[in-house]
C-alpha positions, 0 to 999 in steps of 0.5 A: 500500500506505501508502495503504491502511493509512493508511486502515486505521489512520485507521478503527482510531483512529475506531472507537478513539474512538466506544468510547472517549469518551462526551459527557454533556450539560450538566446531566446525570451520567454513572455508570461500571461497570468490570468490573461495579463501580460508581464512586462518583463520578459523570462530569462533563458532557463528553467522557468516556473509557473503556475499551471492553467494559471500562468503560460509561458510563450516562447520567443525566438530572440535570434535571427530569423529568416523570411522568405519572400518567392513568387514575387511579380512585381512592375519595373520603372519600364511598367514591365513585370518580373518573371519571378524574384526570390529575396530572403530578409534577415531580421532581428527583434530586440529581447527586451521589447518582445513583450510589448511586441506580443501585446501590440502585435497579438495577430501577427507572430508566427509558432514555428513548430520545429523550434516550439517557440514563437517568430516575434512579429513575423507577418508585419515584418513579412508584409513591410518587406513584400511592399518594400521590395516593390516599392524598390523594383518600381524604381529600377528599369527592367533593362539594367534590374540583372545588374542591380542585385547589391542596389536592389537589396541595399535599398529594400534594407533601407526601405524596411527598415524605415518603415519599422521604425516609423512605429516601432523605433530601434525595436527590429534590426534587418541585419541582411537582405539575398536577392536570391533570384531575379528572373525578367520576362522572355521578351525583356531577356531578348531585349537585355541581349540584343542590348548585350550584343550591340554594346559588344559591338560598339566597343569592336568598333570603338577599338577598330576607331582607336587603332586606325587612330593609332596607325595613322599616328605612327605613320606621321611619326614615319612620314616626319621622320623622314622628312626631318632626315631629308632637311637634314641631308639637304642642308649637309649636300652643299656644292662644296661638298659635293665638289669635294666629292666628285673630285675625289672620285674623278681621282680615283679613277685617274690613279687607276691608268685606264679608264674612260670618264664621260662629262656630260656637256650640261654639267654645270657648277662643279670644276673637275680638278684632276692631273693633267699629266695622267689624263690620256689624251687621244 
C-alpha cells in the first residue's frame, strides 16, 4: 500500500513539474500571461516556473530569423513585370521589447513548430518587406534590374527598415537582405541581349576607331621622320661638298691608268680638278 502511493505521489510531483517549469533556450525570451495579463518583463533563458492553467509561458525566438519572400511579380520603372524574384530578409527583434511586441502585435507572430517557440512579429515584418521590395523594383528599369542585385537589396534594407521604425523605433534590426533570384520576362531577356550584343559591338568598333587612330599616328611619326632626315641631308649636300666629292672620285679613277670618264656637256657648277699629266689624251 506505501508502495503504491509512493508511486502515486512520485507521478503527482512529475506531472507537478512538466506544468510547472518551462526551459527557454539560450538566446531566446520567454513572455508570461497570468490570468490573461501580460508581464512586462520578459523570462530569462532557463528553467522557468509557473503556475499551471494559471500562468503560460510563450516562447520567443530572440535570434535571427529568416523570411522568405518567392513568387514575387512585381512592375519595373519600364511598367514591365518580373518573371519571378526570390529575396530572403534577415531580421532581428530586440529581447527586451518582445513583450510589448506580443501585446501590440497579438495577430501577427508566427509558432514555428520545429523550434516550439514563437517568430516575434513575423507577418508585419513579412508584409513591410513584400511592399518594400516593390516599392524598390518600381524604381529600377527592367533593362539594367540583372545588374542591380547589391542596389536592389541595399535599398529594400533601407526601405524596411524605415518603415519599422516609423512605429516601432530601434525595436527590429534587418541585419541582411539575398536577392536570391531575379528572373525578367522572355521578351525583356531578348531585349537585355540584343542590348548585350550591340554594346559588344560598339566597343569592336570603338577599338577598330582607336587603332586606325593609332596607325595613322605612327605613320606621321614615319612620314616626319623622314622628312626631318631629308632637311637634314639637304642642308649637309652643299656644292662644296659635293665638289669635294666628285673630285675625289674623278681621282680615283685617274690613279687607276685606264679608264674612260664621260662629262656630260650640261654639267654645270662643279670644276673637275684632276692631273693633267695622267689624263690620256687621244
Amino acid at each position: 500500500m506505501r508502495s503504491a502511493a509512493t508511486i502515486f505521489f512520485g507521478i503527482l510531483v512529475i506531472t507537478f513539474l512538466y506544468f510547472s517549469v518551462v526551459l527557454i533556450e539560450s538566446g531566446n525570451v520567454g513572455v508570461r500571461k497570468t490570468l490573461g495579463k501580460v508581464n512586462p518583463e520578459e523570462s530569462s533563458p532557463g528553467l522557468n516556473l509557473k503556475l499551471p492553467v494559471v500562468t503560460q509561458i510563450a516562447e520567443f525566438v530572440g535570434k535571427e530569423i529568416a523570411i522568405d519572400l518567392t513568387d514575387l511579380t512585381p512592375k519595373a520603372a519600364d511598367n514591365l513585370s518580373l518573371r519571378d524574384m526570390d529575396v530572403t530578409i534577415f531580421y532581428k527583434a530586440a529581447s527586451n521589447q518582445i513583450s510589448d511586441l506580443y501585446v501590440k502585435y497579438a495577430n501577427a507572430h508566427q509558432y514555428d513548430n520545429e523550434s516550439d517557440s514563437y517568430f516575434p512579429a513575423y507577418r508585419l515584418v513579412f508584409r513591410e518587406a513584400r511592399r518594400a521590395a516593390y516599392e524598390t523594383v518600381a524604381r529600377i528599369d527592367s533593362l539594367t534590374m540583372h545588374k542591380k542585385r547589391e542596389q536592389i537589396a541595399d535599398s529594400i534594407k533601407t526601405r524596411l527598415m524605415e518603415s519599422l521604425d516609423s512605429n516601432d523605433p530601434d525595436v527590429f534590426e534587418i541585419t541582411r537582405v539575398v536577392i536570391r533570384s531575379v528572373l525578367t520576362d522572355p521578351s525583356i531577356e531578348e531585349s537585355i541581349r540584343e542590348a548585350v550584343a550591340n554594346q559588344k559591338r560598339l566597343e569592336a568598333k570603338q577599338i577598330m576607331v582607336e587603332i586606325e587612330r593609332k596607325n595613322a599616328e605612327i605613320e606621321a611619326i614615319r612620314a616626319q621622320g623622314i622628312a626631318n632626315a631629308n632637311d637634314i641631308i639637304n642642308e649637309t649636300l652643299t656644292s662644296e661638298y659635293l665638289q669635294h666629292e666628285l673630285n675625289l672620285t674623278l681621282q680615283k679613277f685617274a690613279e687607276t691608268g685606264a679608264n674612260t670618264i664621260v662629262v656630260p656637256a650640261n654639267m654645270q657648277g662643279f670644276d673637275m680638278i684632276l692631273p693633267t699629266d695622267k689624263l690620256m689624251k687621244h
